[in-house]
C-alpha positions as CSV (number, residue, x, y, z in Angstrom):
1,X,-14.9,24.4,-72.7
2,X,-15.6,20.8,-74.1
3,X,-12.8,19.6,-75.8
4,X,-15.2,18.9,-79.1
5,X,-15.3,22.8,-79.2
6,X,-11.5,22.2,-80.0
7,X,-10.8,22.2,-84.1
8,X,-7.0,20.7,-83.1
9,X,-6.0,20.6,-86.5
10,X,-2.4,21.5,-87.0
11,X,-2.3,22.5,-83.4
12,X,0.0,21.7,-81.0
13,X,-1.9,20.8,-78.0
14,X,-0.9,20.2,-74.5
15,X,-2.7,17.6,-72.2
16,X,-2.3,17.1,-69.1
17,X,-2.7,13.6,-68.0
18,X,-1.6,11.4,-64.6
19,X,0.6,8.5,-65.4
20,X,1.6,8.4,-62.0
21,X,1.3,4.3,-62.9
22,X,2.5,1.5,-61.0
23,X,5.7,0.6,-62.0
24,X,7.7,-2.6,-61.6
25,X,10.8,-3.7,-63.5
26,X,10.2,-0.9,-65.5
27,X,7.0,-1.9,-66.5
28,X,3.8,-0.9,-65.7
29,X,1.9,-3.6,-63.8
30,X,-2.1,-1.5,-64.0
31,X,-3.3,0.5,-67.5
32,X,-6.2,1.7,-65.9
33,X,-4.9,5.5,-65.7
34,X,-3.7,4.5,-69.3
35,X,-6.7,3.4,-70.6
36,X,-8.8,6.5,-69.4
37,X,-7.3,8.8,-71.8
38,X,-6.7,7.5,-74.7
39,X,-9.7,8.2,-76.5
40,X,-8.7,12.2,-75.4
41,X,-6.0,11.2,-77.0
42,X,-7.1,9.6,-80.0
43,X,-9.9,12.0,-80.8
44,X,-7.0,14.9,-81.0
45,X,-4.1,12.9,-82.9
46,X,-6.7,11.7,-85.2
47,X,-8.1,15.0,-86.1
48,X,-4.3,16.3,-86.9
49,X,-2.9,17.9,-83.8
50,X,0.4,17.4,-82.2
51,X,-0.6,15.7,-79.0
52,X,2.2,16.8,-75.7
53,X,1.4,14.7,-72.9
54,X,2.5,16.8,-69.7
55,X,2.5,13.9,-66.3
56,X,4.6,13.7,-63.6
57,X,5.6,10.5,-61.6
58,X,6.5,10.0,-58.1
59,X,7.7,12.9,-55.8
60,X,11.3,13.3,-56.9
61,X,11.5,16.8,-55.1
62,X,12.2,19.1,-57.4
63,X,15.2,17.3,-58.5
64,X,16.0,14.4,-62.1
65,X,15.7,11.4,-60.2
66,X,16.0,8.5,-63.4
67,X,14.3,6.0,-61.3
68,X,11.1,8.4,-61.7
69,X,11.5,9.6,-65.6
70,X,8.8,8.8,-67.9
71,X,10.5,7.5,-70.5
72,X,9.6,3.6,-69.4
73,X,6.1,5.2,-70.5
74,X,6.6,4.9,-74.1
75,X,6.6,1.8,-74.7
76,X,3.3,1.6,-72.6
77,X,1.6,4.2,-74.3
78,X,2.5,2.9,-78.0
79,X,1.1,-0.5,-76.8
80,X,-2.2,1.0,-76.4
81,X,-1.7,3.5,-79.8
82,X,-0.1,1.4,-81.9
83,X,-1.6,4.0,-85.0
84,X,0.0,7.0,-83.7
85,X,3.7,7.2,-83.4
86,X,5.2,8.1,-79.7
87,X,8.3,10.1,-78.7
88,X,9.6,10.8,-75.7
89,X,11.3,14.4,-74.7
90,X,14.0,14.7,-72.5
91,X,12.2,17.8,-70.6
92,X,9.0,19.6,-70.0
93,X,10.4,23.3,-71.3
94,X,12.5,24.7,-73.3
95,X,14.7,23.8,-76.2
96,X,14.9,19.8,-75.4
97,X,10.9,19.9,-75.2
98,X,10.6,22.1,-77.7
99,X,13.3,20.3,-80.2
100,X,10.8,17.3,-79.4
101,X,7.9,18.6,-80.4
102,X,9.3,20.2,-83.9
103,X,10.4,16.9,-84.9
104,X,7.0,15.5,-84.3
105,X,4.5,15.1,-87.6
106,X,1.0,15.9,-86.8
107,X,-1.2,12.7,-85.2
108,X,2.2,12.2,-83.3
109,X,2.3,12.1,-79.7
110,X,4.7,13.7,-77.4
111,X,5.3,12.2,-74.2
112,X,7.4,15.1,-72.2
113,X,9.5,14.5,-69.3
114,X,8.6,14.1,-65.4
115,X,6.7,17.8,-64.3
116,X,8.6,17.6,-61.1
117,X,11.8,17.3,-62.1
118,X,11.1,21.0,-61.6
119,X,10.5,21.8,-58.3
120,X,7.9,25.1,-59.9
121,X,5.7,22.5,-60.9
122,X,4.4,21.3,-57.3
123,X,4.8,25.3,-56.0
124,X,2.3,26.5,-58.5
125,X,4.8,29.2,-60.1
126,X,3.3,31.2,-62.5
127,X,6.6,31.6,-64.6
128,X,6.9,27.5,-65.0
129,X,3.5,27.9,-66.5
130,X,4.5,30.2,-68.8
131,X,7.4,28.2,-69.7
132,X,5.2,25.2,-70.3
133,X,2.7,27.0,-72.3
134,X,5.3,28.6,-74.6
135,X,5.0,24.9,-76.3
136,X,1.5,24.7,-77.4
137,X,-1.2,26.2,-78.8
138,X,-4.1,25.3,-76.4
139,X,-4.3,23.2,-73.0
140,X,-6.5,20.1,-72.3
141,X,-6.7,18.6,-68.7
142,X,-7.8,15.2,-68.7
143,X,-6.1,14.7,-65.3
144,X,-9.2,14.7,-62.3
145,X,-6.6,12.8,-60.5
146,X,-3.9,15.5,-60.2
147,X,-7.0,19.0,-60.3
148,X,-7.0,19.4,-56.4
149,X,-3.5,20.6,-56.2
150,X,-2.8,24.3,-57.4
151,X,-0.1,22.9,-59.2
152,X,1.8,25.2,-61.9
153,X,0.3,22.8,-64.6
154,X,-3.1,21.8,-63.3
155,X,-4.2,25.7,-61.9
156,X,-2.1,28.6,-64.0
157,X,-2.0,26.7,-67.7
158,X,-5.6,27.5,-68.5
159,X,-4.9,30.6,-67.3
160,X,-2.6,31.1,-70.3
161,X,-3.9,29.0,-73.4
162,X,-7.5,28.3,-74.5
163,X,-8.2,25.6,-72.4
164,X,-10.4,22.4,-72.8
165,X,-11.7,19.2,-70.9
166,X,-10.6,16.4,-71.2
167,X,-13.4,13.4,-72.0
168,X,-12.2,11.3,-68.9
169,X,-12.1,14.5,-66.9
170,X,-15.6,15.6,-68.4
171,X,-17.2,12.1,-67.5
172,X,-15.7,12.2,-64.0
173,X,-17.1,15.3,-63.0
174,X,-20.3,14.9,-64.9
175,X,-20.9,11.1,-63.2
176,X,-19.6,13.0,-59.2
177,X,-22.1,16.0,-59.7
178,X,-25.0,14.0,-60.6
179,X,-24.5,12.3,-57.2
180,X,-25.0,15.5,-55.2
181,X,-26.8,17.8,-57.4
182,X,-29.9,15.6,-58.2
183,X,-29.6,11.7,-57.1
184,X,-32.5,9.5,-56.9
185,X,-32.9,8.7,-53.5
186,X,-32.6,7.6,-51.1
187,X,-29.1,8.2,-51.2
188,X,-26.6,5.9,-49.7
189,X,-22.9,6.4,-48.5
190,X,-20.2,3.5,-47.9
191,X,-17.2,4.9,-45.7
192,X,-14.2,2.6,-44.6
193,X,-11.0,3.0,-43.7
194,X,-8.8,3.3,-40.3
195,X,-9.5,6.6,-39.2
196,X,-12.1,9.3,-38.2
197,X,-9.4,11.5,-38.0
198,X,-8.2,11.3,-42.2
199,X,-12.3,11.6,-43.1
200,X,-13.8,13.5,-40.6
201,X,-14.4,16.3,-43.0
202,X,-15.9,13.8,-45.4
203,X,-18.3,12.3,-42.9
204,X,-19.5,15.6,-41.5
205,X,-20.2,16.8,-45.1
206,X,-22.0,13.3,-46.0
207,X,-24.3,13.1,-43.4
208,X,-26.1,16.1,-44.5
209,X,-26.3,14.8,-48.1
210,X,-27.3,11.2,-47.8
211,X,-30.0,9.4,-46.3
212,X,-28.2,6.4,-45.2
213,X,-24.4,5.7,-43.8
214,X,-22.6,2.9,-43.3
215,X,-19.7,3.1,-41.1
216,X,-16.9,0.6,-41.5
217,X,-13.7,-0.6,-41.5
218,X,-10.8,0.9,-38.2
219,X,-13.2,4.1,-37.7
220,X,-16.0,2.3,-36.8
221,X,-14.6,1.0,-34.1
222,X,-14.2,4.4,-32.7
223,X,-18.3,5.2,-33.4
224,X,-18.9,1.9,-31.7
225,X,-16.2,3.3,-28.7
226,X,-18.0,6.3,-28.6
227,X,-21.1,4.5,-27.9
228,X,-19.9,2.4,-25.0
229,X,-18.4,-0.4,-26.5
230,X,-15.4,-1.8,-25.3
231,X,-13.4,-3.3,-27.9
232,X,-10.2,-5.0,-26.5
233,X,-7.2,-4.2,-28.6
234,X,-9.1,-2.8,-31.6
235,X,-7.7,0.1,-33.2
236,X,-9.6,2.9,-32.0
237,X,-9.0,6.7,-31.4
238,X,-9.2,7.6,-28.2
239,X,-9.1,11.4,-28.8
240,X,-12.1,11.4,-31.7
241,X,-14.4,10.1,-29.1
242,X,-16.1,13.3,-28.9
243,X,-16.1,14.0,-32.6
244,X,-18.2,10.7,-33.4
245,X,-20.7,11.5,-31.2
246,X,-20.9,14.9,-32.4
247,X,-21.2,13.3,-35.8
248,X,-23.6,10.7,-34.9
249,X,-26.1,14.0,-33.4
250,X,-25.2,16.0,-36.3
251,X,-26.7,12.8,-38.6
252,X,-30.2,12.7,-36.5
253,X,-30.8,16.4,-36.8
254,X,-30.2,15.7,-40.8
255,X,-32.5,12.7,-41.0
256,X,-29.2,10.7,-42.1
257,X,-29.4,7.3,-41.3
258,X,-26.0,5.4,-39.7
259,X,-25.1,1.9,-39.8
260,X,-22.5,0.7,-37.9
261,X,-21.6,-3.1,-37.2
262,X,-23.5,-5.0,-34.0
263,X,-21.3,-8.5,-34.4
264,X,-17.6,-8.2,-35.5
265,X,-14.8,-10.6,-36.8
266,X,-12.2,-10.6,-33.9
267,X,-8.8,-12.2,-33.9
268,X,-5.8,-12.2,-31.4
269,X,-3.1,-11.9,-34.0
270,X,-3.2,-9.8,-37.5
271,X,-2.0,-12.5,-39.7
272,X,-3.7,-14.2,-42.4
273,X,-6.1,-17.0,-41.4
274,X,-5.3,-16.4,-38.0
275,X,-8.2,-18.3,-35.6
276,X,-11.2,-15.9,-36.0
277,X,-14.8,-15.6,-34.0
278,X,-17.3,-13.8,-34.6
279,X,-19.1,-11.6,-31.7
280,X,-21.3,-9.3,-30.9
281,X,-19.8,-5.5,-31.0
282,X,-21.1,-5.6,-27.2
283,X,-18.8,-8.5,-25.8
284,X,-15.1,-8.4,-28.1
285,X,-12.5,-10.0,-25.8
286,X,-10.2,-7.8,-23.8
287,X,-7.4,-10.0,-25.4
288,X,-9.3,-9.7,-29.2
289,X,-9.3,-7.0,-31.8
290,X,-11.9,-6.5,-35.0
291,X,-10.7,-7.0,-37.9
292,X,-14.1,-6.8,-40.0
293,X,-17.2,-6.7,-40.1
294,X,-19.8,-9.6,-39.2
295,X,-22.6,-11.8,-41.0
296,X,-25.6,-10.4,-39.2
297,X,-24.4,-7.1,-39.7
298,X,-23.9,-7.1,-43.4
299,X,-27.2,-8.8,-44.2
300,X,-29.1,-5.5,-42.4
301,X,-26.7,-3.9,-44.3
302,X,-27.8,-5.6,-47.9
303,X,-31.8,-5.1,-46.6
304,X,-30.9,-1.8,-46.7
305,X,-28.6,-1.3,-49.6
306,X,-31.7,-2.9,-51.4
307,X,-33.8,-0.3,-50.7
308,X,-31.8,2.7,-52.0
309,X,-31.0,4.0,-55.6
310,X,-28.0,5.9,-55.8
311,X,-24.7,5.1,-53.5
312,X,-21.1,6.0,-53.5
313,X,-18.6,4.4,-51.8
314,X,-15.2,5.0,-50.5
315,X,-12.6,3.1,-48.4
316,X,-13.1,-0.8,-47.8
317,X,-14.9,-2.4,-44.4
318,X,-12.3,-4.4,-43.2
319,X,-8.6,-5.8,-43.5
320,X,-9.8,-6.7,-46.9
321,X,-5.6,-6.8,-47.9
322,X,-5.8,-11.0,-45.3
323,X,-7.9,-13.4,-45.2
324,X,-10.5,-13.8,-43.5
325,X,-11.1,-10.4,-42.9
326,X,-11.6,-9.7,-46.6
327,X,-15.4,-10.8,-45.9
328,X,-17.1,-8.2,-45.7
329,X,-15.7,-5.5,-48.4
330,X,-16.4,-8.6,-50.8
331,X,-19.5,-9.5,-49.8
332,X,-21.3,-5.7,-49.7
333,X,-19.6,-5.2,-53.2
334,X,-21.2,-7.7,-54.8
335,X,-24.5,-6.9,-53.4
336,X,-23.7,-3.1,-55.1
337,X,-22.8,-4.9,-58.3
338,X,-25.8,-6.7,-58.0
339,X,-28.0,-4.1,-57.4
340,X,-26.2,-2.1,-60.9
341,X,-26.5,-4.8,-62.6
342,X,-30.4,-5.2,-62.2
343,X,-31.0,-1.6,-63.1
344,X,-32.5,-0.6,-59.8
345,X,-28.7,1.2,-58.3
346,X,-26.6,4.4,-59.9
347,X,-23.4,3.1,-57.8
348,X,-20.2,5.6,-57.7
349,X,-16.3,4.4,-56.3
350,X,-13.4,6.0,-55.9
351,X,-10.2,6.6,-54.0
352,X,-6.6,4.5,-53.9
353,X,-7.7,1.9,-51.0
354,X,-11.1,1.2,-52.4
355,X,-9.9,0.6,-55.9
356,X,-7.4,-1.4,-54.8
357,X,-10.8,-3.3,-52.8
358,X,-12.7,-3.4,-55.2
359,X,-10.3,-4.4,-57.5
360,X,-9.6,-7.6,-55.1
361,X,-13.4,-8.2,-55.0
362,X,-13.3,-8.6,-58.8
363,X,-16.2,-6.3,-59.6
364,X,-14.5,-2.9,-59.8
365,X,-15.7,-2.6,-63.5
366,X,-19.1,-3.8,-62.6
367,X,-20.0,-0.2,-60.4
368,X,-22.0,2.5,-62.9
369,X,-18.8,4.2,-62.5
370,X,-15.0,4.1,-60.8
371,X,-13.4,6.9,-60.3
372,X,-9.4,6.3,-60.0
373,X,-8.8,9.4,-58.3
374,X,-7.7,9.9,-55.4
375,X,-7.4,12.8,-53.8
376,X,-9.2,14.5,-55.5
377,X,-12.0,12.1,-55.2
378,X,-12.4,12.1,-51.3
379,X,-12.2,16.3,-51.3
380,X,-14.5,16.4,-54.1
381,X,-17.4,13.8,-52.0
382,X,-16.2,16.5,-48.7
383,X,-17.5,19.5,-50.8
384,X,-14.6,21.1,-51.3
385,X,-13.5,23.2,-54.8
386,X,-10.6,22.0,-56.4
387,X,-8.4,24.1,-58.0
388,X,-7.7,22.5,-61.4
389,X,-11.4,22.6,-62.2
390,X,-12.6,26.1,-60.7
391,X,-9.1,27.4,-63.3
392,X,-11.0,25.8,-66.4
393,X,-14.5,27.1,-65.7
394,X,-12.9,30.6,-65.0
395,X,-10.8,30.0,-68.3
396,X,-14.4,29.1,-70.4
């Protein structure tokens, strides 16, 4: 259900939320994750309700690790609600968290301890849930981030408390479907990253979605191998030789168009502004290895990119993290923010790497919209259900 079909008034309400944040110092370096549910937040300590924030943080294992606790959160989270009063519980059940709780007022916020401290949480045990749920008086999940695990907090709570979405979670699945479901076309993909291997379900399901597919960063290398290229001491795998090519057939049957790169950056050392050419992907050195993606390449790339109305992306098309081989991740990004910007592109990004790119580019809040899931995100854009969101629509 929609959390507006929530009357939270002198409820206590659990959320669940990810502030698995980066941390430094004690400090948290990024608010984004922050930032995305606070108006969840707001909306239900302003209309009266006690508001328990259920996170965890890190993979402690089952086990209180205090270099993993919340509690550094607090400070964080008052920063950015400085109208509603935030307290910290020592634990997630029982009398600690429920001693916290009671000596909140309502429009207080509870921030409750790590979820896995318990090693239940990351097993999915029903009983945990229970535990959990003996706290409040309904559940919220404003956490797309965390919903592809069947965790004990994410798949049995809405099993147990009338259960609501978040308005982050809400706009995250309402801006994914739309991409899928009914997208203006033509539809275009951006896939980067290392390896075929770590998207190969992702690929396979895109190229019978979208009309056009660019290929880039490591795992182009291997479509480009696959095709006859030698490419000196490029990373490349070997053993998904066969799988690109099957992938590459697979996208002509579908009508799905795939770009991959005809001149590359190439270097003989992986260091930043090591000497760099640029060649075609027909002659690399035996001696050279790519490292991005070249000029020629990424203007056919913006012709196309021109031509198309809806795109996602996800994973950068280079070694974005050194110069020079940041080229072409910033470069295509800012033709996508371009292309928002003028009206004419409905452009979708998310996953850890290509926030992080995007993020470098300086245009990550410029795409129609970022997802910072992780995940999540990439087994979402592979087709594949995710458990947190399949419990709340069998909870409505």
């Amino acid at each position: 259900m929609r959390l507006t079909e929530l009357s939270p008034e002198g409820k206590t309400v659990l959320v669940r939320v990810d502030l698995n944040v980066p941390m430094q110092a004690g400090k948290v370096t990024d608010v984004t994750r922050i930032a995305r549910v606070l108006p969840t937040i707001r909306h239900l300590a302003g209309a009266g309700a006690k508001v328990v924030l259920l996170s965890h943080f890190g993979r402690p294992k089952g086990e209180y690790n205090p270099s993993m606790s919340l509690s550094p959160l607090v400070d964080a989270l008052q920063a950015h609600l400085p109208e509603y009063p935030v307290r910290f519980g020592v634990d997630c059940i029982g009398a600690a968290a429920a001693d916290a709780i009671r000596r909140a007022e309502p429009g207080q916020i509870v921030l409750l301890e790590n979820l896995r401290f318990h090693a239940e949480e990351t097993t999915g045990d029903a009983l945990f849930a229970r535990q959990i749920a003996a706290l409040g008086d309904a559940y919220v999940n404003d956490a797309f981030s965390c919903s592809h695990r069947p965790h004990a907090s994410i798949y049995h709570l809405p099993k147990l408390l009338p259960s609501y979405v978040g308005f982050a979670m809400q706009e995250e699945i309402e801006s994914l479907d739309s991409l899928f479901s009914a997208p203006e076309r033509p539809l275009a993909a951006v896939v980067g990253g290392s390896k075929v291997s770590t998207k190969l379900e992702l690929l396979d399901h895109l190229v019978e979605k979208v009309d056009v597919l660019i290929i880039g960063g490591a795992m182009a290398n291997t479509f480009l191998c696959a095709q006859g290229h030698a490419l000196g001491t490029s990373l490349c795998e070997q053993e998904m030789m066969d799988t690109a090519r099957a992938i590459l057939a697979k996208a002509e049957q579908a009508n799905c168009r795939i770009l991959l790169p005809d001149d590359l950056v190439v270097t003989q050392a992986f260091s930043a502004h090591a000497p760099s050419r640029i060649v075609a992907a027909s002659a690399v050195p035996e001696d050279a290895m790519a490292l991005d993606i070249g000029p020629d390449s990424l203007m056919r790339y913006a012709d196309v990119l021109k031509g198309c109305r809806t795109l996602v992306w996800n994973g950068p098309l280079g070694a974005f993290e050194t110069a020079p081989f940041d080229n072409a991740t910033v470069f295509l990004a800012r033709v996508v923010t371009r292309l928002t910007a003028d009206g004419t592109m409905k452009s979708v990004a998310g996953g850890g790497d290509t926030v992080s790119a995007l993020s470098y580019a300086g245009v990550a809040q410029q795409f129609s919209y970022l997802s910072t899931a992780g995940g999540a995100f990439l087994e979402w854009l592979e087709g594949k259900a995710l458990p947190g969101v399949e419990a709340l629509q069998k909870a409505a």
